[in-house]
N, C-alpha and C positions, 0 to 999 in steps of 0.2 A: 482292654483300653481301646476305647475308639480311634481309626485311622483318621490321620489331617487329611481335611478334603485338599487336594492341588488348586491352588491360585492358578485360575489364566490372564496373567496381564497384559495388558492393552490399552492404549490411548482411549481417551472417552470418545463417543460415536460424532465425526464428524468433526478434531481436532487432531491436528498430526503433527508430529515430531520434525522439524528440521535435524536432520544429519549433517555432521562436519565436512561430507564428502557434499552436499549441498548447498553448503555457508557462500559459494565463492561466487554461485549467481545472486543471490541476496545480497551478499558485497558489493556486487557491479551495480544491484537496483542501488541499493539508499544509497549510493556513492554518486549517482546519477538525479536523483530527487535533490541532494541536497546541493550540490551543483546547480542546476536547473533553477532550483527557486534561488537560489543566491545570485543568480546571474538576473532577474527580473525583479532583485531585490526585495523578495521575499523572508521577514523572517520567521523563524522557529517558535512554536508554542507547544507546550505538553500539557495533555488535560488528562485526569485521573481516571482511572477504567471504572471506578464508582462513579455511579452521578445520582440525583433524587429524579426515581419514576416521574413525578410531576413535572420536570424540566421536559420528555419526550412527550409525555400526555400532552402540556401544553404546545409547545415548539411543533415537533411533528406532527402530531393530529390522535385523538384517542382512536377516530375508525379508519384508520390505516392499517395493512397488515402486521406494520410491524409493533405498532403498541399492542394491538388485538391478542396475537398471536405468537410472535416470534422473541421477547426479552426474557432473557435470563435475570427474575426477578429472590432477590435474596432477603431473608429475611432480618429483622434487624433490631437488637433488643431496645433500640429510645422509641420503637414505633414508628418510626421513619422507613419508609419504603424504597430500598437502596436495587439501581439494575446497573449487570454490566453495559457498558455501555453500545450499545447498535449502530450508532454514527456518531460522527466528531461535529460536525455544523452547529449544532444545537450548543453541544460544550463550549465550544469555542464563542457562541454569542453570550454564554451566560459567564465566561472570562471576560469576558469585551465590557460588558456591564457591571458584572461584580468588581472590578478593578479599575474601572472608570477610563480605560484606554481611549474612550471617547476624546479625551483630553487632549492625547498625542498628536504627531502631525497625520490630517486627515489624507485620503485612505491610509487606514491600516492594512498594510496585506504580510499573513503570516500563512505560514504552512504547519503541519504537523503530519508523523506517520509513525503507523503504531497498531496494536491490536484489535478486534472489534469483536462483539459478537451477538449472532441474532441464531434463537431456534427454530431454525427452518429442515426440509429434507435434503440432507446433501446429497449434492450432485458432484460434476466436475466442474471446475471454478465456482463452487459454492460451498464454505464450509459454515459449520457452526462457529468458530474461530478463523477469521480470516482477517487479514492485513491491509489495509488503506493509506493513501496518500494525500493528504486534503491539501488543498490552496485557495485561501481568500481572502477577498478584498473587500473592507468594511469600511462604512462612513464615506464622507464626500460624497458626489454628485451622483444621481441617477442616470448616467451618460454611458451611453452602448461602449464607449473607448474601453471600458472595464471589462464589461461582459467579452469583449474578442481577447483584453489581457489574458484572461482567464484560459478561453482555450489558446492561446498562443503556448504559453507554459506548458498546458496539457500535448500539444500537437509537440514541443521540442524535444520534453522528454522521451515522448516514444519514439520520435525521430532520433536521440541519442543513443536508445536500448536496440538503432538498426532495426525497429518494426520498421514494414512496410505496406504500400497499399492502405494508410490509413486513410479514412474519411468520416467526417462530420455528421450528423444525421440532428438537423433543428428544427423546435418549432415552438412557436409563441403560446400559453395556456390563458395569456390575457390577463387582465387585473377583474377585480372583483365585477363591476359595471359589465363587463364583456360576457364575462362568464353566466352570468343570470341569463342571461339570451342565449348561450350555446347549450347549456345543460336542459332547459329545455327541448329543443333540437334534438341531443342527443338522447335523452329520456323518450320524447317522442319514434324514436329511431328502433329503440329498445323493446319496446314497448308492447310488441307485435312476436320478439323475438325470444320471449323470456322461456320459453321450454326448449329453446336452442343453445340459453346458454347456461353454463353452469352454477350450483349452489350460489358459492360466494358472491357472482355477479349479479344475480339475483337479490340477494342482499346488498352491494352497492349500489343497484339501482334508487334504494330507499334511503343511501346514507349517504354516499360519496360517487354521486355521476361519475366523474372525471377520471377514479379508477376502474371504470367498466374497459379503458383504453390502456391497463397497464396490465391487463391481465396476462397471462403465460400459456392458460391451456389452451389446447390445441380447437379445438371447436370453437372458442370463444374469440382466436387468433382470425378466422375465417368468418365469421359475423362483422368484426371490428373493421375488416375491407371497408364494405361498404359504407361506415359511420358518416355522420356530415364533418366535416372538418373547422374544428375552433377558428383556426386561421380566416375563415371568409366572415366572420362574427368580430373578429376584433375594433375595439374603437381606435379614434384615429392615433392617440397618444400609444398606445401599445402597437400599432399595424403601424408607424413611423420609425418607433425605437427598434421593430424588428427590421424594419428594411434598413436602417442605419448599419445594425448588426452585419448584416446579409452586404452590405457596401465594401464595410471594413475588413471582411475573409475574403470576398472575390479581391481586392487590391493585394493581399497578403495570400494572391493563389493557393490557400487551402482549401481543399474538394471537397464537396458538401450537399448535402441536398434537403430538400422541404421535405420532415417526415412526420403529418398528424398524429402518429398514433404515439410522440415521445411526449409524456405525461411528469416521468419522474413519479415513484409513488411517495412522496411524502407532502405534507397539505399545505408545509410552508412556503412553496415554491410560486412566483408570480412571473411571468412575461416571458423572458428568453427561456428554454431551457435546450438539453444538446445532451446526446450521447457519441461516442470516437467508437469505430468499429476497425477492424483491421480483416482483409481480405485473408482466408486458410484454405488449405484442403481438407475435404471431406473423406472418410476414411471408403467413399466410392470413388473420391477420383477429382470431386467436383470442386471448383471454386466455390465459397458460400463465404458470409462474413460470420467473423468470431462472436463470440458472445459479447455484450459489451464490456468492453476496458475498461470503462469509465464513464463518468458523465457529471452536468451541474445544471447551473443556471442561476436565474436571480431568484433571491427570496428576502425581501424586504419585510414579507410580512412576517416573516418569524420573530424579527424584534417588536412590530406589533403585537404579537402573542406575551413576548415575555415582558410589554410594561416600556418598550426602550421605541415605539414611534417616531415616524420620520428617520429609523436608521435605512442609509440603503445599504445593499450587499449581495456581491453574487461569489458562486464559487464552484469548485468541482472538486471531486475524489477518484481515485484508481482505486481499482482493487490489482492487487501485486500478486497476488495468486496467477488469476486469468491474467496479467499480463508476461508471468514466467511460461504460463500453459502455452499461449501464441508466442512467447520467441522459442520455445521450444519446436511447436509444432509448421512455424516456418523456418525450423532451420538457422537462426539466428546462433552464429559460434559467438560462446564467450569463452577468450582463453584464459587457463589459470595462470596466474601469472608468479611463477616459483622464483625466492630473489635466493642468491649463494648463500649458502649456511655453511657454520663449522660445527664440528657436532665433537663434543668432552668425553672423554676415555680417562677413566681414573682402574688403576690395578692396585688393590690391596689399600690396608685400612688410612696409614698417612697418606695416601693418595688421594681419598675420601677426601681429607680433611680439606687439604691445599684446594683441591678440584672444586669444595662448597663455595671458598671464598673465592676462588676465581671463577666460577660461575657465576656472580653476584655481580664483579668487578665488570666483565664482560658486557652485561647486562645492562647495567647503570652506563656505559657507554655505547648502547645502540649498537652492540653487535649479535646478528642475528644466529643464535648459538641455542645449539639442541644437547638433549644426553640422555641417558640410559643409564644413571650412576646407582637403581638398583639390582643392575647384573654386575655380574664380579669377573667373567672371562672376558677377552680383548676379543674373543670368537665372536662373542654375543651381543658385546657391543658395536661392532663391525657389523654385525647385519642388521641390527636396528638402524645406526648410521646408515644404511642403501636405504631400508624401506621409507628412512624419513626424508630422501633423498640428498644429502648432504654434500657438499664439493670436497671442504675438506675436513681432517678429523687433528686434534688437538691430543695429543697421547699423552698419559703422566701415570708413569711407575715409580716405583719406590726406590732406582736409580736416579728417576729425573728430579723425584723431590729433595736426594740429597745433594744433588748436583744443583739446585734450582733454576733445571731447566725444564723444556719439555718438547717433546717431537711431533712437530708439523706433518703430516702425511697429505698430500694430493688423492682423495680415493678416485679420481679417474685415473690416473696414472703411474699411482703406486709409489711415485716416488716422495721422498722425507727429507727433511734435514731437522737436524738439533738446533733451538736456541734459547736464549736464558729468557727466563720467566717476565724479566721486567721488562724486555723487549717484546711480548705476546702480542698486546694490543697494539702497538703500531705495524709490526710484522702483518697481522691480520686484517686489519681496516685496509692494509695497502692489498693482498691478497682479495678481498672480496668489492 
C-alpha cells in the first residue's frame, strides 16, 4: 500500500493569518477609524469583495498595472467575469450610482474598511491580501474645502494611532487640457532615456506617460529626478484649485511639501493628489520616511468613466498593515487593556448542570465571565483561571448545589466566602 504523502500547510503566498495574541492592535486601529470618521461625519458603506472586472477595466484604467497585471480574476459559470476586488473607490462609485445616492443630501461622505487584494510580489507592507481604510466625499461642489476634509481625517487619525513626524507630500496631475501639454514634455524627456529605464516603462512610454512617474525600481527612481514637473504646465483652473488646497493646510499647520513625482497609479485621478508619510528609523541608524501610509486625491473622472458625469469626488485610503508596521517600528505602545473577569469552577456532574445555566445567566447580564467546564479537577481549573488571567473564581461543588450556594474566591488573595446562588450576580457586578 502506498504511503500518504505528508501535507505541509501554510497560508497562501503572500496572505497571513492574524493571531488572537495580535487582535488588540487591530482593535485599537478600527476603533480609531470608526471614531475618526464619525467625528467628521462620515458614514459607513460595505461593498462586496466580488465586483464585475469591467467596473476596474473601466474606472481604473485597462493599462494600469493593476488591471494589467495584479487582479485575482475568478472564473464564473454565467460568463461574467467576476475579480477580487483591488481597491474600494471604484465600488463605492458604482454604489453611489447603482443606488442613486445622488439623491441624498449632497456631499455624500462615507468610509468603509475591509479586505483587498491585488497579485503583486510581496514585500513588507505589501501583501497579496491587505487591509484599507477608505474615506470619501462624493457629489456637491468641486471646491479645495473637500480635498483638505479629506486629508484632515487622514492626518487625525494617524495623529490618534500616536504616529508621529507625519507629513503631506502633494501634487496637482492637472485635468485633461493641462495634461496634453505635459505628457508631451515628459515623453520628450524620456525619449533620449529609454535604455536607461526599465521594460515596463518602456512600454508606458507608449501607453500611459504619467505612469513613467510612479514607477518603483531603482534606476528608473534616479531618471525620474530630473523629469519636467506637471505642476509648471498646469492651466490656471487647476494651478488655482491647487494653491487654494496649498492655503487651507498651511492655515491648518500641516507639514507638507510640493512633490512631482506623486502620480497615484490609477487613471481615474485628476488634479489634487497626496501621499502621508511618517518619518522611521532605518535598520542603519538613519531617519528615512516610511513607505506610504496612505494616499488619495480627486478623481471626478471616474464617474466620467462609469456614465455618472459632472460627479465630483475626492478621497483617500490607508493601508493598516504599513500603518501597524510604523507604530510598531516607531515605538508606538498600545496597551492591552485587561477588564476584571470571574472565571466558573464546576466539580462533578450536577455541578455541570447548575454551572451551564449559570453561565448563560451571567452572560446575558454583561458579566465578564470565563471557564474551563471541560476539565473536571479544581487543580485544572485553577490554572486555566491564572493563564486566562482572572480576578476572581466562582466555585460550585456538589455541596454548594445542594446548599444552593456557591464560593466566591479572590485569586489574588486567596481569600473566599460562601454565598447563596440567587445572590451571585449582584455580589459580582459589585466585585468587578
Amino acid at each position: 500500500m502506498a504511503k500518504k504523502q505528508k501535507i505541509k500547510l501554510h497560508s497562501v503566498k503572500g496572505m497571513h493569518d492574524t493571531l488572537p495574541s495580535e487582535q488588540f492592535i487591530w482593535d485599537k486601529l478600527r476603533k480609531e477609524i470608526k471614531n475618526t470618521a464619525e467625528a467628521y461625519s462620515f458614514s459607513r458603506i460595505d461593498t462586496p469583495i466580488l465586483e464585475n472586472l469591467s467596473l476596474f477595466e473601466r474606472g481604473i484604467g485597462e493599462e494600469t498595472d493593476i488591471v494589467e497585471k495584479q487582479m485575482f480574476v475568478l472564473p464564473s459559470s454565467g460568463g461574467e467575469r467576476m475579480v477580487l476586488r483591488p481597491e474600494g473607490t471604484s465600488a463605492i462609485a458604482r454604489a453611489y450610482i447603482q443606488h442613486g445616492l445622488s439623491r441624498v443630501s449632497q456631499p455624500l461622505k462615507v468610509y468603509q474598511e475591509g479586505p483587498f487584494f491585488r497579485h503583486e510580489n510581496p514585500q513588507a507592507g505589501r501583501y497579496r491580501q491587505f487591509h484599507q481604510a477608505g474615506f470619501e466625499i462624493i457629489g456637491g461642489e468641486n471646491d479645495p474645502i473637500y480635498d483638505v476634509q479629506i486629508i484632515m481625517v487622514v492626518m487625525r487619525l494617524l495623529r490618534n494611532l500616536k504616529l508621529k513626524n507625519l507629513s503631506i507630500h502633494i501634487n496637482s496631475i492637472g485635468c485633461k487640457t493641462c495634461r496634453t501639454i505635459y505628457k508631451k514634455k515628459l515623453l520628450k524627456y524620456y525619449k533620449n532615456r529609454k535604455k536607461q529605464i526599465c521594460n515596463d516603462c518602456n512600454k508606458r512610454m507608449l501607453k500611459n506617460p504619467l505612469r513613467l512617474l510612479d514607477c518603483k525600481d531603482d534606476k528608473c527612481q534616479e531618471i525620474k529626478k530630473g523629469a519636467p514637473s506637471v505642476i509648471d504646465d498646469l492651466c490656471s483652473f487647476c494651478s488655482k484649485h491647487l494653491r487654494d488646497v496649498l492655503e487651507y493646510v498651511e492655515e491648518l499647520k500641516i507639514p507638507y511639501q510640493i512633490d512631482p513625482s506623486i502620480v497615484r497609479g490609477l487613471d481615474y485621478y485628476n488634479g489634487t493628489v497626496f501621499e502621508v508619510f511618517s518619518e522611521v528609523k532605518s535598520p542603519e541608524g538613519e531617519i528615512v520616511l516610511s513607505p506610504a501610509l496612505g494616499g488619495g486625491g480627486r478623481y471626478n473622472y471616474l464617474f466620467n468613466a462609469l456614465g455618472k458625469g459632472g460627479t465630483y469626488a475626492v478621497g483617500a485610503a490607508l493601508g493598516l498593515e504599513r500603518i501597524i508596521e510604523t507604530m510598531k517600528a516607531t515605538g508606538v505602545n498600545v496597551p492591552i487593556i485587561k477588564k476584571k473577569s470571574v472565571f466558573l469552577i464546576t466539580i462533578g456532574a450536577e455541578a455541570k448542570k447548575k454551572g451551564i445555566v449559570l453561565l448563560e445567566d451571567l452572560i446575558k447580564t454583561g458579566v465578564n465571565i470565563k471557564e474551563s467546564m471541560g476539565k473536571n479537577s479544581l487543580s485544572a481549573q485553577l490554572r486555566a483561571a491564572d493563564k486566562k488571567g482572572a480576578t476572581w473564581a466562582l466555585i460550585l461543588g456538589q455541596k454548594e448545589v445542594f446548599k444552593e450556594s456557591i464560593i466566591l474566591r479572590n485569586l489574588k488573595t486567596g481569600s473566599q466566602e460562601t454565598i447563596f446562588l440567587k445572590n451571585v450576580l449582584a455580589k459580582i457586578k459589585k466585585k468587578l
